[in-house]
C-alpha angles and dihedrals in degrees: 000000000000115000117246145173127207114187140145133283132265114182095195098066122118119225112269142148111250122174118206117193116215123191117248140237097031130107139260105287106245096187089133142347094275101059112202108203136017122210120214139188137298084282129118110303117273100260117202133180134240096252097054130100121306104351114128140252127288106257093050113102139217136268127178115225115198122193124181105208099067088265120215105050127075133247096241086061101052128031085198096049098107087053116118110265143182096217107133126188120207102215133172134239128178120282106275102227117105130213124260087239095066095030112250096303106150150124088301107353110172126269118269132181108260104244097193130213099323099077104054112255107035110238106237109235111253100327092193133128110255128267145180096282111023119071109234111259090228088062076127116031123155117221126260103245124188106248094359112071091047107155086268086059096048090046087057096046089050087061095055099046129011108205101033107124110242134205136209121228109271105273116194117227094243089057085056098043101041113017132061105306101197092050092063105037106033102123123169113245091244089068093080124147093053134134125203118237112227129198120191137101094209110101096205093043092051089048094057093042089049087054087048083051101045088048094055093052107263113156099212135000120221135198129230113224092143108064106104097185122129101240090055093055094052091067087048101247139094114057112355091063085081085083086064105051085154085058097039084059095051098059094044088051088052085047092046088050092053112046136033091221136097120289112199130173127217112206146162125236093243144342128237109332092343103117107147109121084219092079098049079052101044085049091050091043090055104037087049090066102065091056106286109138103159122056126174115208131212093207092219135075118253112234096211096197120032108031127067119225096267086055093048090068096049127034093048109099117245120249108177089156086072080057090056097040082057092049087053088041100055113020101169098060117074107250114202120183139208150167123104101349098148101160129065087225088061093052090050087053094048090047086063090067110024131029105247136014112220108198115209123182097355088064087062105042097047097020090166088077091079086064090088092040092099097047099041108046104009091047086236113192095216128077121252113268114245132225095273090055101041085049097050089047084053097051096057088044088056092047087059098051097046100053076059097061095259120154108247098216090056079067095043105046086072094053096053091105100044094109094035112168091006122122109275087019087135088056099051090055097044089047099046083044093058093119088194092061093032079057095049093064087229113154086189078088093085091048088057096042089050088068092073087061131090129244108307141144127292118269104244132251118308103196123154090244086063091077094137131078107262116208130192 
């Protein structure tokens, strides 16, 4: 059978000679409808040239993916097809050079020294997709949650651990294009590094949405193939777009076009009564070839009739062991997992077979787990803060808001679990809960939560001249 590609078209492209290899021996990939790539004989490699369908533009560069498995085509249609291969794909991203406008963010800028809140934007520590011999800069993220990572949450968060990766709450591209923009993408500088969380199934949509994103200082946008609930569904995005994987792609390719950072996708292994590992892998093959180098998997199905959403995270089995096969099947992309990881232990036993951990719920609950993150796993200098600190940052924080007519119990509600499992822990949650006080504005109400609490340091210093975040 002759080897073929069939892609889509980039207008922009030069004419240049370009060779793709293909493994051999394997069927044509079936994903979709619209199959993406063909695989031939043990012949000469399919050459193509720079001006033909789907190849991309000129100042993009290559990567070679290798997967092992004799990507793209499917189990079903190979018994051997787990076997360990030598096929290798040469694919495009985007050049990896950012603008000086956004500072050099881009696919593999290169690393600069974080310089924190001081200086203004803070400078997102490497944002660069991961390679042999550089640890990926999201080995710690915590997960973007509806109604919980608001920007008061991830400012939280920030104060408890610098180099954690945080995530937005997902934000549909309707809400962006026609809805109020700044309401949904203010962020405090402090925030970096932090990604945006898109929902939308629309290329050109998501497109416009990613360049709204890049221009507000997001340091990567990320796609939501993962949500099952009905309402999402309804839009047509989240989770049942892994049954698109030729869509999924063209939307990443429209983001990829339009922005220099990063484009990630968060997605599920399967969706109802589909388990075969072959079609998490199919899905990765093909988005990743529309630039896609870092993916985040849930590693649970999503049941799209029948559960809700809590339940979805819930009653599907686990199978971390779908999020390391990807990781051996494509070492070059950058392979994050997630899904009811709760223990730092746990995150240093995942990291020896995947590149990053994202916590979800637990995060939240027990936030004060994130205080040994940078030691742990960035090899931080500096000690974890402890709760006095993280509390005296928040309540200058809180100061702050609320001179600018924020609700303070928009900013406590994220701090419930900060002395999660301590002594007086239950009264520090009733007492920072009291809507009429909450109502009232009065900060008195930590002083009065604090009494719950056993012995501990002071909280520092609140004086008006301590306006920045301090970190020890």
């Amino acid at each position: 059978m002759e080897a073929c590609a069939q892609t889509r078209k980039s207008p922009k492209c030069q004419d240049r000679n370009i060779e793709i290899r293909l493994p051999a021996r394997h069927e044509v990939s079936r994903i979709n409808p619209r199959p993406r790539l063909k695989t031939g004989g043990s012949g000469p490699p399919t050459r193509l040239r720079q001006g033909d369908p789907g190849l991309p533009r000129s100042r993009d560069r290559p990567v070679s993916f290798a997967c092992r498995s004799g990507f793209p085509a499917r189990a079903a249609d190979d018994p051997e097809l787990n076997q360990s291969g030598n096929g290798k794909i040469t694919k495009y991203i985007r050049n990896t050079k950012g603008s000086a406008q956004n500072g050099g963010v881009g696919l593999g800028r290169e690393s600069r020294d974080f310089a924190g809140p001081a200086s203004g934007r803070a400078d997102s520590p490497e944002i660069f997709m991961k390679t042999a011999n550089k640890p990926s800069p999201r080995r710690v993220s915590v997960a973007p949650m509806m109604d919980w990572t608001d920007r008061h949450c991830r400012y939280f968060h920030r104060l408890i651990s610098r180099h954690t990766w945080l995530y937005t709450e997902m934000v549909t591209t309707g809400a962006l294009l026609h809805g109020d923009v700044p309401r949904h993408l203010a962020f405090n500088q402090e925030e970096h590094p932090v990604a945006l969380q898109l929902g939308g199934s629309e290329p050109a949509d998501l497109a416009r949405a990613a360049v709204l994103g890049q221009s507000w200082g997001y340091d990567e946008i990320n796609l939501n193939c993962g949500c099952p609930s009905e309402r999402v569904q309804r839009g047509a995005f989240g989770a049942c777009l892994m049954s698109e994987p030729s869509l999924v792609a063209d939307c990443v390719k429209a983001m990829c076009d339009a922005v220099s950072i990063p484009v990630t996708v968060k997605h599920r292994i399967g969706i109802d009564d589909v388990e075969d590992y072959g079609f998490v892998r199919d899905f990765v093959g093909t988005v990743a070839q529309a630039g896609c180098t870092v993916f985040i998997v849930h590693a649970r199905n999503a049941i799209l009739k029948g559960l809700s959403p809590k339940e979805n995270r819930e009653v599907p089995p686990l199978k971390y062991d779908y999020a390391y096969r990807l990781k051996r099947d494509f070492p070059e992309l950058e392979i994050l997992i997630n899904g009811g990881i709760k223990t730092l232990d746990e995150v240093a036993t995942h990291l020896q077979h995947v590149d990053g951990v994202m916590l979800g719920r637990e995060a939240y609950h027990n936030p004060f787990m994130l205080a040994e993150v940078d030691r742990r796993f960035y090899a931080a200098p500096t000690q974890a803060p402890s709760r006095a600190d993280i509390e005296a940052g928040l309540l200058r924080y809180v100061q702050q808001e609320l001179s600018q007519g924020a609700f303070l119990g928009s900013l406590t509600r994220h701090t419930l679990g900060l002395y999660h499992g301590e002594p007086g822990a239950r009264g520090w949650r009733r007492t920072l809960s009291d809507h009429k006080r909450l109502a009232q504005a009065d900060l008195g109400i930590f002083d009065e939560a604090r009494l719950f609490l056993g012995p501990r340091a002071e909280i520092a210093d609140l004086g008006a001249s301590q306006s920045g975040m301090n970190f020890v």
